[in-house]
N, C-alpha and C positions, 0 to 999 in steps of 0.2 A: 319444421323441415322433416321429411319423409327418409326414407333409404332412397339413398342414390349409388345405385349400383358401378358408377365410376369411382365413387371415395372408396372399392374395394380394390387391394392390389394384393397380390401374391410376392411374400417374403422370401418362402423357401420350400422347397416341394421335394419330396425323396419317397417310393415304398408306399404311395398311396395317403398320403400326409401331406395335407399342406398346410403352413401360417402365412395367416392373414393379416392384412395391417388396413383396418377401416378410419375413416377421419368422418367423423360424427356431425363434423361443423357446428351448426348453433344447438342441435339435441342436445341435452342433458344426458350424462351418464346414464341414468334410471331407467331412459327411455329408449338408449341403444341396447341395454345390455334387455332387453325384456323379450320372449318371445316370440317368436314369429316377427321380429322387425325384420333380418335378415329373406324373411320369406321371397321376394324376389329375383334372392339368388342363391334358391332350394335348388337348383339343377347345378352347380357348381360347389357344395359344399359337402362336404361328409360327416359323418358321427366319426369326433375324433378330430379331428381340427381344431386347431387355436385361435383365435381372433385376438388381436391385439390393438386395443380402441380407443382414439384417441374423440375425448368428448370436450364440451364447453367447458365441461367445468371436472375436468381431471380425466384419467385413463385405468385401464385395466384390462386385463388379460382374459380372456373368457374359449371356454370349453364347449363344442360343437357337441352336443348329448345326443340331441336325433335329429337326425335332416332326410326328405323325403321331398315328393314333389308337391306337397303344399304346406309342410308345414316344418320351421327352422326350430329347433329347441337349445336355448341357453345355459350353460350352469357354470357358477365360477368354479376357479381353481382354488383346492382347497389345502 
């Protein structure tokens, strides 16, 4: 399974910040959390955002590093 841009939803939004809440569905963690899977929806995200992601096989909270119009970059929180 690919991104699908509808498992994203907006939690909470203030000041140019917004958290995100993605449902992963059958992905693996590994596979959500890696870069550029969000790439789809590079025009709605920021550097600086939260994604909080819920996968097949467990969840985690992940760090917006750089988003641009082609490419999403991931880093956990540390």
């Amino acid at each position: 399974m690919a991104f699908a841009v509808r498992h994203l939803s907006v939690l909470a939004y203030a000041n140019g910040f917004t958290l995100w809440h993605y449902k992963g569905g059958k992905d693996p963690l590994d596979t959500v959390v890696k870069n550029n899977y969000f790439r789809d929806a590079a025009d709605m995200l920021t550097t600086g955002d939260l994604v909080m992601v819920t996968a097949a096989d467990g969840a985690r909270i992940v760090s917006v590093a750089f988003a641009d119009i082609e490419t999403v970059a991931i880093a956990p929180l540390v």
